[in-house]
C-alpha positions in Angstrom: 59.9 -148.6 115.4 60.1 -152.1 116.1 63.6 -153.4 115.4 63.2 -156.7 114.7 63.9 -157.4 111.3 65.2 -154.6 110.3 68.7 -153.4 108.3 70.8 -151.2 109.5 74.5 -150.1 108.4 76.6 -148.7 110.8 79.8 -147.0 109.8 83.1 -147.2 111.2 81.5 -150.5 112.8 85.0 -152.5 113.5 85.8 -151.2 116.7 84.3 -149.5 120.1 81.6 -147.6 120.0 80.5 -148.6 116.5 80.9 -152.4 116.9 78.6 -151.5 120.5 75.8 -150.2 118.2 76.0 -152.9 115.7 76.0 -155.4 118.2 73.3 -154.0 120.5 71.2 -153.5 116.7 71.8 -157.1 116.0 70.5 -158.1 119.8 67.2 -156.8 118.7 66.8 -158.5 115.7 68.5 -156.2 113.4 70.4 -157.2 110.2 73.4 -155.3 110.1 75.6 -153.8 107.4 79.1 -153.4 109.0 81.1 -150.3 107.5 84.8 -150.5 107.7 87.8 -148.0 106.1 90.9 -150.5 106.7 90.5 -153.4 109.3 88.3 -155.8 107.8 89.4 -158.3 110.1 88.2 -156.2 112.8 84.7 -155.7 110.6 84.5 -159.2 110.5 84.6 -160.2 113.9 82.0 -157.0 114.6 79.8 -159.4 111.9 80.3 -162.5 113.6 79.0 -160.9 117.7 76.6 -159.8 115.7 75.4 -163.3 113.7 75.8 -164.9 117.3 72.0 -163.4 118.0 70.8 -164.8 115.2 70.8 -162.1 112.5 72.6 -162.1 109.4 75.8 -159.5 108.8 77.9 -158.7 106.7 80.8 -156.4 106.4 81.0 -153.6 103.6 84.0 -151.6 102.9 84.1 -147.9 102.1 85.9 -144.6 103.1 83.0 -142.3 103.8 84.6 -138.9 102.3 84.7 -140.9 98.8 81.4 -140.5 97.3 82.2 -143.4 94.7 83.0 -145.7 97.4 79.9 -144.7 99.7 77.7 -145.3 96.4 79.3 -148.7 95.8 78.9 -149.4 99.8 75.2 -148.6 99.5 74.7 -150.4 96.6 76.2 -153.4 97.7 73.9 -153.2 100.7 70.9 -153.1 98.5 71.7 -155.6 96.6 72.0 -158.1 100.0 69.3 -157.1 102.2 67.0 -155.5 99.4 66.6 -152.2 101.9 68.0 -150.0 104.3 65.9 -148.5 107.0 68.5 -147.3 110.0 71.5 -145.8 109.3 74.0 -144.7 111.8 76.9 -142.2 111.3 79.1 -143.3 113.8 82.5 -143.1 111.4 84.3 -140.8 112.9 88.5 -139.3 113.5 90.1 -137.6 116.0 93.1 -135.9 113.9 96.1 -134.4 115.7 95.8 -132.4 118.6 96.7 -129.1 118.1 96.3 -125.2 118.6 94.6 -123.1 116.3 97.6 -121.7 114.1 99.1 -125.2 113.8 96.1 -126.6 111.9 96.7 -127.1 108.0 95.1 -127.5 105.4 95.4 -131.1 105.3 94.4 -131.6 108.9 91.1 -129.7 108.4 90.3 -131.4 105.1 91.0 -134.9 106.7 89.1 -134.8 109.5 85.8 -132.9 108.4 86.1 -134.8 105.6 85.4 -138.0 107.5 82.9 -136.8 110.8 81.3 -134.2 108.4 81.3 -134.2 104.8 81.0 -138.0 105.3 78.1 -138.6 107.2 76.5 -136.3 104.7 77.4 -138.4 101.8 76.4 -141.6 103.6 73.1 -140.0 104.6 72.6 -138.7 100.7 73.4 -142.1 98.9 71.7 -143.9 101.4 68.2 -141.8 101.2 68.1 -142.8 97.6 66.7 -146.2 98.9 65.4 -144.9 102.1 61.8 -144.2 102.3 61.1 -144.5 105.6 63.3 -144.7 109.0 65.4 -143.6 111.4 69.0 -141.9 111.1 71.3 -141.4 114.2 74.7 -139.2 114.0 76.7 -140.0 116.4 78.4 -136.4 117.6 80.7 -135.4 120.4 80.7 -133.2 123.4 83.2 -131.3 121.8 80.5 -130.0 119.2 79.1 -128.0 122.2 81.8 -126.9 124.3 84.9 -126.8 121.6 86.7 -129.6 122.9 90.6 -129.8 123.6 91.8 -131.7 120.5 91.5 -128.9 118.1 88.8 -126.5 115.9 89.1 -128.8 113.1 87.4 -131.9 115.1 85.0 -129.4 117.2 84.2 -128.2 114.0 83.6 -131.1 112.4 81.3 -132.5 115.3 79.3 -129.1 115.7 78.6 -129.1 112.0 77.3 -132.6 112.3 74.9 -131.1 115.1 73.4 -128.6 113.1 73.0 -131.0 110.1 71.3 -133.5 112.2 68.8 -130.6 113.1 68.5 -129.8 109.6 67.6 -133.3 108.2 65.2 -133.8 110.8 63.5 -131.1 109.7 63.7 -131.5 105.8 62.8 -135.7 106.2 60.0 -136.1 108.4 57.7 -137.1 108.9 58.9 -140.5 106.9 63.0 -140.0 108.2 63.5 -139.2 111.8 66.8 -137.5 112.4 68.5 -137.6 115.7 71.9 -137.5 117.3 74.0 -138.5 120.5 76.9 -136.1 121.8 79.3 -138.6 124.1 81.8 -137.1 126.1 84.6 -139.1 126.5 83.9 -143.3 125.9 86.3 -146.2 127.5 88.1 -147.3 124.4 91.3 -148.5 123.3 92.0 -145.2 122.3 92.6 -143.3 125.4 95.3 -144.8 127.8 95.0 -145.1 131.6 96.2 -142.1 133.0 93.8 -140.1 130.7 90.8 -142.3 131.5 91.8 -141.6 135.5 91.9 -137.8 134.7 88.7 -138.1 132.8 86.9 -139.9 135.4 87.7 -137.0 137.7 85.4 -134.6 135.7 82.5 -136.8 135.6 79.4 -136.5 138.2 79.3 -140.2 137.6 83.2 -140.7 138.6 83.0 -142.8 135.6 83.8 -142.5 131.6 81.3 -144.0 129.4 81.5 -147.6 127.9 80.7 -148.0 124.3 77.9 -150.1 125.3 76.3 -147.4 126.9 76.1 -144.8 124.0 74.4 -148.1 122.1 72.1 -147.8 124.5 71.3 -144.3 123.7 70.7 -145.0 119.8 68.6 -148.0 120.8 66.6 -145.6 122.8 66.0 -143.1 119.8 65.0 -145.7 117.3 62.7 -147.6 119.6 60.9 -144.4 119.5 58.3 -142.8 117.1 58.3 -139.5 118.7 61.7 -138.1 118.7 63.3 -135.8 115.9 65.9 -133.2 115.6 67.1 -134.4 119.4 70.4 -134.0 120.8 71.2 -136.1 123.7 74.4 -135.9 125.6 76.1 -138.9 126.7 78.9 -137.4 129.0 78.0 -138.3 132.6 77.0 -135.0 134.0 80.3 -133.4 132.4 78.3 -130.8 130.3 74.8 -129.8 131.0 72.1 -128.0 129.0 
């Protein structure tokens, strides 16, 4: 696909690893959607990196487990750029840590409701529009080997896995589906005693910077030939 001036919306867009994608999008000519749940001060400075290479952005507001906000997101989308032809599921929570008897109810609602059941709904409303294009899910490590923070979010991220494998093979040849499992990313999120820890388990001796993972989904949409793919981001930490 050749990215130049093309729309994309990328969810959960205000911060790390989704502002990376947006902005790396927007370096190749991309118009960009900018999703955001709370911060829209941080969705708007995602917009203006990403107006500084020239393409227009705009910042669109929804929690992805609400269908009726998603639908109002989309719409509002449409209505702007007129199309939609690269969407990336990068929305995404961690939820509490915790063991396998302390998980509620609540917990497992909240977060498949966001990494799951949400890129789902973004992926349905948005293939209303969508005739032809690309779709990247942006997974986890965790969806292959379980992860530490709990079932809930390994659940959550290995369900994403196998809908990515299902939606490449229900859209193509007009929808290519792919996905990128990062291990653990250098964001505000994790403090510096973790990030020395997980440097230690890397082949790399490194953790991954947002930037590169946008490298990744640059790689899968600048390429015709790729659906139903899986690839892992985690510097050597996991291997197939």
């Amino acid at each position: 696909m050749e990215l130049a001036g093309k729309v994309a919306l990328v969810t959960g867009a205000g911060r790390g690893i989704g502002r990376a994608i947006a902005v790396a999008l927007a370096a190749k000519g991309v118009n960009v959607a900018v999703n955001y749940a709370h911060s829209r001060e941080k969705a708007e400075e995602t917009a203006k990196l990403c107006r500084s290479h020239g393409v227009e952005a705009i910042t669109v507001k929804a929690d992805v487990s609400s269908r009726e906000e998603v639908r109002k997101m989309v719409e509002e989308v449409i209505d702007h750029f007129g199309r939609i032809d690269i969407l990336v599921n990068n929305a995404g929570i961690l939820g509490k840590t915790l063991k396998p008897m302390e998980v509620t109810d609540d917990d497992w609602d909240a977060v498949l409701g966001v990494n799951l059941k949400g890129a789902f709904i973004v992926t349905q409303e948005v293939l209303r529009y969508m005739k032809r294009g690309k779709i990247v899910n942006i997974a986890s490590i965790a969806g292959k080997d379980g992860g530490t923070v709990g079932p809930h979010y390994a659940a959550s991220k290995g369900g994403l896995i196998a809908l990515t494998f299902n939606l490449a093979r229900h859209l193509a040849p007009d929808i290519l589906v792919n996905a990128i499992a990062p291990g653990p990313v250098d964001t505000e999120l994790i403090g510096p005693e973790i990030k020395e820890r997980l440097r230690s388990l890397s082949l790399t001796g490194e953790i991954a910077k947002p930037e590169e993972i946008a490298h990744a989904v640059i790689f899968l949409l600048e390429n015709d030939h790729i659906t139903g793919e899986l690839i892992d981001v985690n510097g050597g930490r996991l291997m197939d």
